[in-house]
N, C-alpha and C positions, 0 to 999 in steps of 0.2 A: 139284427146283427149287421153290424159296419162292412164293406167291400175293404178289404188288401189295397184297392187301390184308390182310400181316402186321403184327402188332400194333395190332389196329383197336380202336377204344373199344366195350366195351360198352355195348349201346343200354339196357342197364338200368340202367348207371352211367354217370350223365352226367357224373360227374366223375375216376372209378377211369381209368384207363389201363390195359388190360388187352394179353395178349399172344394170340391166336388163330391160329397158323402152320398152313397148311391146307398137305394131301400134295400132296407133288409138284403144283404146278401144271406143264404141258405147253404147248407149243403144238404141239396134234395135227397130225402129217403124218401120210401116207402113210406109208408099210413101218414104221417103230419104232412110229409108234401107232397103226395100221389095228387093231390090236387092242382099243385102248383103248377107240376109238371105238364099235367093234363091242360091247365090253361094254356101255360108257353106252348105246349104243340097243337093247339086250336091258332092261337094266333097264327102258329107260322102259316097253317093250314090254309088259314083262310086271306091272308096278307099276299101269298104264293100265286093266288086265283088271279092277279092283277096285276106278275111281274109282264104279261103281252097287253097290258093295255095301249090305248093310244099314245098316241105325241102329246106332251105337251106344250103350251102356247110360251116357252120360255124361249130364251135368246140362243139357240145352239150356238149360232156361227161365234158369239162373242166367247163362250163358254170354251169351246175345243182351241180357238186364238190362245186362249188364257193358259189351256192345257198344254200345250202342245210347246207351248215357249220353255218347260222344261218337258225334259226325259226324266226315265224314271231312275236315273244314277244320280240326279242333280240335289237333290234331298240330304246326301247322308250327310250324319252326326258327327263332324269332325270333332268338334271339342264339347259336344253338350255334357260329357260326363268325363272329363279327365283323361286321358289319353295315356297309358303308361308309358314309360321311355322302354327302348329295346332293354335286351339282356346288356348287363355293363362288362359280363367277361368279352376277351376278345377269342371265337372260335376259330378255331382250326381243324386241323387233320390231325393235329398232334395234341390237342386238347377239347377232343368235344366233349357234348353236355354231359353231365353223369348219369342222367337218364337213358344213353345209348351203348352203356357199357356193354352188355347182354347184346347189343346188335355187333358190335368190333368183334367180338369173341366168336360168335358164330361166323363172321366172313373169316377168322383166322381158321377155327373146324374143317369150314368145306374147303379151305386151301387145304389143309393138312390131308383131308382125307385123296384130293385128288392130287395130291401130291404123291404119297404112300403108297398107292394103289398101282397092282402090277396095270400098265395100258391093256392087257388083252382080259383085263378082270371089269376096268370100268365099262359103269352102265349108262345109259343114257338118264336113267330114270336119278342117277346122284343130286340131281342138281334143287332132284320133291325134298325138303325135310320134313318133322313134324311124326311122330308117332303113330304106330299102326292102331288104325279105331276099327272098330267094331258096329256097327248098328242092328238094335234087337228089333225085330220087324214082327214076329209072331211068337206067340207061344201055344205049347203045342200041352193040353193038358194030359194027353194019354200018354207021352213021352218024358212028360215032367220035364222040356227043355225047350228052350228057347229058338229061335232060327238067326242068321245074322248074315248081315255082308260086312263082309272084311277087305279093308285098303285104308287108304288115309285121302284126307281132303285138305290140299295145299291148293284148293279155289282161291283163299282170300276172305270169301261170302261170310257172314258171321250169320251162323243157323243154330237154333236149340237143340237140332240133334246131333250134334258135333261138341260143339261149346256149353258144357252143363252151367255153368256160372252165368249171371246175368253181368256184364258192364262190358259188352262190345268187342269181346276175345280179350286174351290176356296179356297182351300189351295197351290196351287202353284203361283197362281196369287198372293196372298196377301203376299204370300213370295218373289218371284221375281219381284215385283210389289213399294216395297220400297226405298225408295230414302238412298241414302248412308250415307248423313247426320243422317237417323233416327234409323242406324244398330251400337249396342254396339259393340266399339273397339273388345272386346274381342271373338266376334261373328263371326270378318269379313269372315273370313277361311269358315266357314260353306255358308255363299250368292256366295261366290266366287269360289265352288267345281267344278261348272260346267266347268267356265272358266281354272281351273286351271287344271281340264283335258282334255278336249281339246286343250288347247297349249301343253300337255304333250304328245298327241299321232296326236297330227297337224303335220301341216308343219313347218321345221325349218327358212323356209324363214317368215320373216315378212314383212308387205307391209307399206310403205313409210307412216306416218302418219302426216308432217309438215304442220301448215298452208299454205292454196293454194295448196295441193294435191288435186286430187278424192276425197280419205277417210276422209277431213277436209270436204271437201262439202258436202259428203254421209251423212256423221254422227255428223257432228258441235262439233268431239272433235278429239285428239288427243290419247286416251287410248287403249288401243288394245283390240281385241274382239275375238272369238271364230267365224272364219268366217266359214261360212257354204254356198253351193253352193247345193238348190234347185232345181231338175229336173222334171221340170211337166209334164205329159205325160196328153195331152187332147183329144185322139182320143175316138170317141165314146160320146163324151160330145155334148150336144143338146138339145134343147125344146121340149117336146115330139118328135116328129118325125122329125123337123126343125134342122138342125146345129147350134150349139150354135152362131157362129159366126156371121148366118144369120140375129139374133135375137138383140135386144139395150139391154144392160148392164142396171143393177140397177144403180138406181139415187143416189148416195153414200151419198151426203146429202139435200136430199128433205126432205121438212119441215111436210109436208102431210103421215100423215102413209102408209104405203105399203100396194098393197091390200096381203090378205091372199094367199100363194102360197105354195102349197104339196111339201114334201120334193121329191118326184120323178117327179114333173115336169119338172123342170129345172135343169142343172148341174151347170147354175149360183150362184145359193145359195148355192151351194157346193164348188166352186170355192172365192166363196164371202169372208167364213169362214173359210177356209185355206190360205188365204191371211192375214186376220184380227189376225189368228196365227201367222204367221210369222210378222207382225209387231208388236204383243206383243212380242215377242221374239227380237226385236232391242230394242224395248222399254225397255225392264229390262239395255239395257248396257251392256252387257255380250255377244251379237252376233251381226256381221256383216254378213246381211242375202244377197244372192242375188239368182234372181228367170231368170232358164230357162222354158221358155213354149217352148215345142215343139210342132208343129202343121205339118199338111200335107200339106198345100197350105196356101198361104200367105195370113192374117185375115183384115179385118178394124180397121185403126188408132183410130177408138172410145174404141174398146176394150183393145189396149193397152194403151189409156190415163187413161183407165177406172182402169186399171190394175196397173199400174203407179199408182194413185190418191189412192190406197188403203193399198199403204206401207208406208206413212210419215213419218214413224219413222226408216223406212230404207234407207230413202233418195228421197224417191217420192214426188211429189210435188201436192196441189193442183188439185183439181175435176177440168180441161181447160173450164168446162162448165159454175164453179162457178166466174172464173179469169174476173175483170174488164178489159172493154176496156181500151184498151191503154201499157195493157201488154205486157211486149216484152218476156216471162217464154216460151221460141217453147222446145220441148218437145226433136228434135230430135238434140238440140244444147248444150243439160248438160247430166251427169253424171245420170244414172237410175238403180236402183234396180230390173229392169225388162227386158231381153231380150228373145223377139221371135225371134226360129231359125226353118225355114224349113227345113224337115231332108227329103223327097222326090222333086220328078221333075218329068216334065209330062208325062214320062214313069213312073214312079213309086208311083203315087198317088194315083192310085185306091190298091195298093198291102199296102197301110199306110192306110191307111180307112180300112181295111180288118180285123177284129179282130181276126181273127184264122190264120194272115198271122204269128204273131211273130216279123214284121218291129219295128213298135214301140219301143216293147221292148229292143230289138237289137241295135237300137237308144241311147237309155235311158244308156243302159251300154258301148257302143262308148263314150259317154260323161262324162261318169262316170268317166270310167279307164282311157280314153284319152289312147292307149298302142302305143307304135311308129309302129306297122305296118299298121297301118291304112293312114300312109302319107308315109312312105318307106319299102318296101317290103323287101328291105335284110338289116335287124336290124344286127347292129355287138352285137352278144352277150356277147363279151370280156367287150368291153365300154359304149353300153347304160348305162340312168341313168334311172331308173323307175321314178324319182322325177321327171324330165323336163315332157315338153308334145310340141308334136310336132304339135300341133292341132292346128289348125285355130287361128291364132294369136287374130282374134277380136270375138273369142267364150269367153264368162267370163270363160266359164269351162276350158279356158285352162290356163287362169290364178291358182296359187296358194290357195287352202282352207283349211282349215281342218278337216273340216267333210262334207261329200257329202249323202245326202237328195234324191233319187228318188223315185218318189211318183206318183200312177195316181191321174186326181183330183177327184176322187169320193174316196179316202181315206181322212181321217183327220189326219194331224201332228198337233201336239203338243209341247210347249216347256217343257212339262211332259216326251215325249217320248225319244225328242233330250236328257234330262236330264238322263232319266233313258238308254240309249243304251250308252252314255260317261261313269257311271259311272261301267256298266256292260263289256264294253271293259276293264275301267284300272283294275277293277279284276282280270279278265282274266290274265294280263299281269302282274300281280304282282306275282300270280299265277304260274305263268312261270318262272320271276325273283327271286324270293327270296329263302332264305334259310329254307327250309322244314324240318322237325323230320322225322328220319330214318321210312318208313311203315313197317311194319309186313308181313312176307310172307303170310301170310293170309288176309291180309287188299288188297296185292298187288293183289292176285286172287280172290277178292271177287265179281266181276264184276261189282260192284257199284262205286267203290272209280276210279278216273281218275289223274291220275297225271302232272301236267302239269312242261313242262321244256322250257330247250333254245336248244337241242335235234333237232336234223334232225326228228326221229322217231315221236315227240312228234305232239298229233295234232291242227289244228291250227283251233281255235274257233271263232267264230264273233255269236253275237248276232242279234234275228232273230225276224219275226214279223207274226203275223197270225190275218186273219182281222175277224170281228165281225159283224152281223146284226143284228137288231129287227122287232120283226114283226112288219108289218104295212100293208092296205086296199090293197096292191097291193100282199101278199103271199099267197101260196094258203093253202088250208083247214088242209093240213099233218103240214104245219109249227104252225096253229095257235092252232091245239088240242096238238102238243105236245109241246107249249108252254105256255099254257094257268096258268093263278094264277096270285095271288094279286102283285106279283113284276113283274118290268119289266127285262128281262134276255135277254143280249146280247148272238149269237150265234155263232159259226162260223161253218163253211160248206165244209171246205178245209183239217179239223183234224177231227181225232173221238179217242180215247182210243188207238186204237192200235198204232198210229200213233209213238209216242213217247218212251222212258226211260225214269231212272231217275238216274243222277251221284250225286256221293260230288266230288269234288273241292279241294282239303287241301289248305288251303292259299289264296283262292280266294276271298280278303276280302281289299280294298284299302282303304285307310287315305284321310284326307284332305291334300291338299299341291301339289296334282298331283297325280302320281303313287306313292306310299307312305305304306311302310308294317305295317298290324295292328294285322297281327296275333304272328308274332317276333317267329316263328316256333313251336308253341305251338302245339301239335300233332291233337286237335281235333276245331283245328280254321278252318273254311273254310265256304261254303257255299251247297245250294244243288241245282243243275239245272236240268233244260227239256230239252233231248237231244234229235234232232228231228230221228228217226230212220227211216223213211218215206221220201217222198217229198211230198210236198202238193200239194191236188187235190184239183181246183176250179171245175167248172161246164162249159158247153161249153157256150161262145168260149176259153173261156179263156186257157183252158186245153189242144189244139190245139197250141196255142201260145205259152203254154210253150214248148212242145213239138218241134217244131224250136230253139224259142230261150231257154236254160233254163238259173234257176235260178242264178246269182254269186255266193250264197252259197248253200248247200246240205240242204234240206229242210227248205230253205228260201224261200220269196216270189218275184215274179216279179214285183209286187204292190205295195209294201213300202220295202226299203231297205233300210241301213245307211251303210256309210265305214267312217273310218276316213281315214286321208291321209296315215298313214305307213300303217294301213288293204289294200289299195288302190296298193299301191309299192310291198306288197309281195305278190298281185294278180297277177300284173301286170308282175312280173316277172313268175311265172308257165305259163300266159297266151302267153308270147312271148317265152315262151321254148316250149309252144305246138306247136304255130305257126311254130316253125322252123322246127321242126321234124317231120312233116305233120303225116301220117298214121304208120309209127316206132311204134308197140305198145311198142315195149321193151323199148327206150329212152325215150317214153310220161312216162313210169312209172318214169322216173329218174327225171323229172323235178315237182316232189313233188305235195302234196294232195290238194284237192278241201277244200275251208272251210267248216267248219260242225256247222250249225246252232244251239244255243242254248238259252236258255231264265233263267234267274235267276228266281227259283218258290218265293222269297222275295217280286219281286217284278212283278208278271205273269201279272197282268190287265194292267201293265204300254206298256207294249210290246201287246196288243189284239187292233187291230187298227178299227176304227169305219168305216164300207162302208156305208156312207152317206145317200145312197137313201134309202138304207133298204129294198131292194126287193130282196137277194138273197137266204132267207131260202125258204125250201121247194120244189126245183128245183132238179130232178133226174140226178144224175151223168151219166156220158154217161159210153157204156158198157166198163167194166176192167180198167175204171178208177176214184174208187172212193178211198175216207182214209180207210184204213186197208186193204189195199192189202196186204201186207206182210203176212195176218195172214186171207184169204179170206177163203181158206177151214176150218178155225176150226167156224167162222161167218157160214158157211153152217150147219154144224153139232149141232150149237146153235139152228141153225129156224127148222133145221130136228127133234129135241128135243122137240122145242116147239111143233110142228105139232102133231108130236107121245103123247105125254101128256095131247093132246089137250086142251089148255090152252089159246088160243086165239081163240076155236071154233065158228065159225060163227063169227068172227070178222075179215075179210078181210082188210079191209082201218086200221085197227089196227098195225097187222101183216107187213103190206107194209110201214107205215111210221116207223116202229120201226128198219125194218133189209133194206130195200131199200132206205130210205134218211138220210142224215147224219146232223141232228141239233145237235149238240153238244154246250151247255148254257154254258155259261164260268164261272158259278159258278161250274159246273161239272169237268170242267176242272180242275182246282184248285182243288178240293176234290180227283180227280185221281191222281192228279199229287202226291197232297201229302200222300193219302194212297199207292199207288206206292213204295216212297220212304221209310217211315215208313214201310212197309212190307218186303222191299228188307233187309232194315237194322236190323231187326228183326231176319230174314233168317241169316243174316251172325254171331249176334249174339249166337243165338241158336246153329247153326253148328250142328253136329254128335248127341246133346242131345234132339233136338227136337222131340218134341211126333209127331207120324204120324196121329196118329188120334183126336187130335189138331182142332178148328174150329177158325179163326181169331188168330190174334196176341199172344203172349207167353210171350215177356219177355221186350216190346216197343209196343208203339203205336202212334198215334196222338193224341194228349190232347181236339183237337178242334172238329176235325169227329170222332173218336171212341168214340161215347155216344153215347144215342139215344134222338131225340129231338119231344120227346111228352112232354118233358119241357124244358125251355131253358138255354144254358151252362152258367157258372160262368160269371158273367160281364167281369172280366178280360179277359176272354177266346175269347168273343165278341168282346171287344173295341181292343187287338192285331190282330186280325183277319182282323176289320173293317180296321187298320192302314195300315196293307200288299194290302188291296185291294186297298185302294188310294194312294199308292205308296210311303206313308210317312216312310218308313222304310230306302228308297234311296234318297226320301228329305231332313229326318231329322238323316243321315246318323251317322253324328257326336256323337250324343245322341247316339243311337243303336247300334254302336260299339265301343262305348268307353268299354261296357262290367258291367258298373256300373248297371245298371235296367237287371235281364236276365228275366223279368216276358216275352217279345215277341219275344226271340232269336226264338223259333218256329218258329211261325208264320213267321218272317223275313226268313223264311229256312237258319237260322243258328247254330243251334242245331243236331249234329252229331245223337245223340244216342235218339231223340227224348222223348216221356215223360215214364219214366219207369212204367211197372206195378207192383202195391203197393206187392203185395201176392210174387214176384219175388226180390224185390229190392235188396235182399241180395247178390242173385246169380250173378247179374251187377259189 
């Protein structure tokens, strides 16, 4: 069976049309290709054994010269695939998109209501909207009822126990959820963002789309798509103590409702829901999804029919359980959206089972980068091409994609997140590309502002991801008291405060049409990001594992990561210069920097990714490895403070959930991040005139946290606020930097000099 991605363009000829027809592509099942499988994960097994060999006898110093002459922005795809022109209406205030009608009408709401409202009746809490939920946590069979907590979750975070529908909350669904016929001409540029960056920083190869292809069968059209190559990491997934695999798959379409099953029962309904994503995500039109699982031993044909059966819109076919007799539909004779690859062999199965072993993940990024020493040990560093992959011809992953997805399955992807990490990369890169206003020598040492180029020196950013829990019946007593109130607050347990910075960006601000400049060098255009200054700490085992394997990016995660193909090419090349130069530290420095993780604060919830089961708060970090190490002894001198002031007397379990466990709410996050910035910007502000004895902010602030809320802020203050948590700031892109409305540049963290203070304004 032919690869999707036959007769693809050589990346060396940008304009030859070449023909590349790879063997047999499969989609590995069970019994016909439990072998296959078992082969690809011998090779890697044994390929693996030799990424710490020697140096070899090639040219480094010419190799990393070669390298290093570009950065890794220097690549993108300006015009390889057509560039659409902006939207042709012209926006306003007074005529925005149609698609933000539902958002106008709500900021008229929350004026009305705090308008209406006697003053001694308003609450602080007006400013949460969104519907009182409910969460069923237990059921109780000798009561015949349920248990719940009850409040609402105006986090932002898009989590399956909150959002029953799969497509990234219900304003991305209902946006990318529309048929083309029902999208104004003049709008198309805006539906189309996603796609058009992702071919801008994909692969330049395209894959064969003619009736009677693969990709005619996958997708029953011809249009090109945003292909994405999903890496599911399943180890550890299982029915309470059972392996999942052990256990029969849900009935995907049984008529009988389900019985009621806890979200940490099973890793099925975790695996369920991250599938039902990914086929909202073909379903928009815009991605060509394909799904590696990887497993330690080779699974039953039910789970991947099962698995199969739940991407239809990616190409999977029918529930085989549902199919009338007489069907000839065998599963292991078409074209599949789904392949399993064993990535151990029977020496090596129990060391992939091992959660603190690091296999896994180690796996997960072999497939990733695909990097040519993994099938040949003396890479010529003159002629490699990072863009080939030398990889197991019938792995999908070694086929051609554009953005690569690895994920364990107890993480949730989104096409919120695929959306918001594309549009966060072509920032970056525009950032690096385009023509910037001369900084100030003071802008340039302010330690805040970060300049990005096409520079050897400059540094090379990828956006990053940090995961999220809620409590639930399975946490124990430190998570639930310091989480306790009428919202529900996602958490995460891998960052704490210290963990991060905060930069601006000049110019880091892309257009519709691809990678596309919106700031046209305007000195105070840009954006402001979370720069991880840390690496993140999980809790064990996981913290063991990174410890083997770490992260691709510097405080990025092993759990959810994205690259696109060129992020992928300019890994792949530092990671084959490491390779060569084995233990050289002086030449390892030549062969360029590790990427450094960051996260646009515009758009922070989009990037906080949901751990499913929800049992990870309240688990004590193991010792010297928890977030804010970097800054452990001044954390001692805090608790020694408190102790000496005795301020937590006689409150022990107080005192130990506050400085001993690390819950950090991701509304916190978000409030740090941006008094951070705002503070830093303040500081440079001020310079040499600032009073010393001074309490908070001088001459800036933040408009939305600096008040106090024993009443609640200006509607507008709220409804921009609420827009940056659901992500719409990177949805409805087009609106929010055209520059026409600046009432949520803030919030969007695109606002340099943040909101001035009134008694100061003159001195600004």
């Amino acid at each position: 069976m032919t690869s999707i991605n036959d007769h693809r363009q050589d990346p060396a000829e940008e304009v030859a049309q070449g023909t590349s027809t790879s063997n047999a592509f499969t989609a590995v099942k069970l019994l016909a290709a439990a072998a296959l499988c078992y082969s690809a994960g011998l090779t890697f097994a044994e390929t693996f054994q030799h990424m710490s060999a020697r140096s070899t006898a090639h040219d480094i110093d010419t190799f990393t010269a070669a390298n290093n002459n570009n950065n890794a922005y220097s690549y993108i795809n300006w015009d390889g695939h057509g560039r659409r022109l902006s939207s042709e209406a012209k926006i306003s205030k007074e005529n925005p998109p149609s698609y933000m009608k539902d958002l106008f009408e709500d900021l008229k709401a929350r004026t009305k209501l705090m308008e209406e409202t006697p003053p001694a009746e308003v609450k602080y809490w007006f400013e949460y909207t969104g519907p009182l939920q409910k969460y069923f946590y237990r059921y109780s069979r000798s009561r015949k009822k349920a248990d719940s907590f009850e409040g609402r979750d105006d986090s932002g975070v898009v989590s399956s126990r909150f959002i029953d529908n799969a497509g990234g909350g219900e304003e991305y669904s209902t946006f990318f959820g529309k048929e083309s016929s029902e999208i104004p001409t003049d709008e198309m540029a805006s539906y189309k963002r996603l796609l058009d960056n992702c071919l801008a920083m994909g692969s330049v190869s395209r894959p064969d789309r003619k009736e009677g292809s693969v990709w005619s069968e996958l997708f029953k059209d011809d249009a090109d798509r945003c292909r994405i190559l999903f890496t599911l990491n399943t180890v550890g997934a299982g029915r309470l103590t059972t392996m999942l695999w052990e256990t029969r798959p849900p009935a995907p379409h049984s008529v009988e409702p389900r019985p009621w099953i806890s979200e940490q029962e099973t890793a099925a309904t975790h695996l369920e829901r991250n599938l039902q994503e990914i086929d909202a995500m073909c379903a928009s039109g815009l991605i060509a999804a394909r799904v590696q699982v990887l497993v330690c031993e080779p699974i039953p044909g039910v789970w991947t029919d099962w698995m199969d059966s739940m991407l239809p819109n990616c190409g999977g076919k029918a529930d085989p359980m549902m199919v009338k007799e007489g069907s000839d539909a065998k599963v292991e004779e078409r074209a599949s959206p789904v392949q399993v690859v064993v990535t151990a062999n029977a020496k090596t199965a129990d060391v992939c089972h091992d959660l603190k072993s690091g296999f896994m993940e180690q796996r997960m990024q072999d497939l990733t980068l695909s990097p040519p020493y993994l099938t040949d040990e003396k890479v010529d560093l003159k002629k490699f091409n990072p863009a080939e992959k030398n990889t197991h011809p019938d792995l999908i992953s070694s086929d051609d994609h554009d953005l690569y997805v690895a994920f364990k399955w107890s993480t949730l992807v989104t096409i919120r997140s695929v959306n918001a990490f594309l549009q966060a990369s072509a920032d970056l890169a525009i950032a690096a590309t385009s023509t910037k206003s001369e900084l100030s020598k003071e802008e340039q040492e302010d330690g805040v502002t970060v300049v990005l180029s096409s520079d050897a020196s400059s540094p090379f950013l990828i956006p990053s991801f940090v995961r999220v829990s809620y409590v639930s019946e399975e946490n124990n007593k430190v998570a639930k008291w310091r989480m306790h109130g009428d919202f529900f607050h996602p958490a995460a347990w891998e960052i704490c405060k210290d963990s991060f910075d905060m930069s601006w960006i000049p110019g880091s601000l892309s257009g519709s049409g691809g990678v596309s400049d919106v700031c046209h060098g305007e000195k105070e255009c840009g954006q402001w990001w979370v720069y991880f200054a840390e690496e993140q700490m999980p809790t064990t085992p996981e913290i063991y594992a990174n410890e083997v394997t770490a992260p691709i990016v510097q405080g990025g995660s092993n759990y959810i990561y994205m690259l696109t193909e060129r992020q992928r090419q300019e890994i792949v090349k530092v990671k084959v210069c490491l390779h060569a130069v084995g233990d050289d530290k002086t030449k390892k420095e030549q062969c360029g920097d590790s990427p450094q993780g960051v996260i646009p604060l515009g758009d922070l919830e989009s990037f906080l990714m949901n751990f499913t089961p929800n049992t990870a708060l309240g688990k004590k970090h193991s010792s010297n490895r928890s977030p804010g190490y970097s800054r452990a002894e001044e954390r001692e001198l805090d608790r020694a403070k408190v102790k000496e002031r005795k301020q937590l007397k006689d409150q022990e379990d107080i005192e130990k959930a506050l400085f001993d466990y690390t819950i950090y709410p991701a509304a916190l996050f978000h409030k740090d991040a941006t008094i951070k910035a705002a503070r830093a910007r303040d500081f440079v502000i001020t310079g040499a005139k600032r009073d010393p004895s001074a309490v908070g902010p001088q001459k800036v602030k933040s408009g939305y946290y600096d008040v106090t809320i024993t009443k609640p802020r200006q509607s507008q203050w709220a409804w921009c606020q609420a827009i940056s948590r659901k992500g719409l700031c990177t949805l409805y892109a087009d609106y929010f930097r055209s520059f026409v409305d600046d009432r949520c540049l803030e919030s969007c963290g695109m606002r340099k000099n943040w909101s001035k203070i009134e008694r100061l304004t003159d001195e600004l």
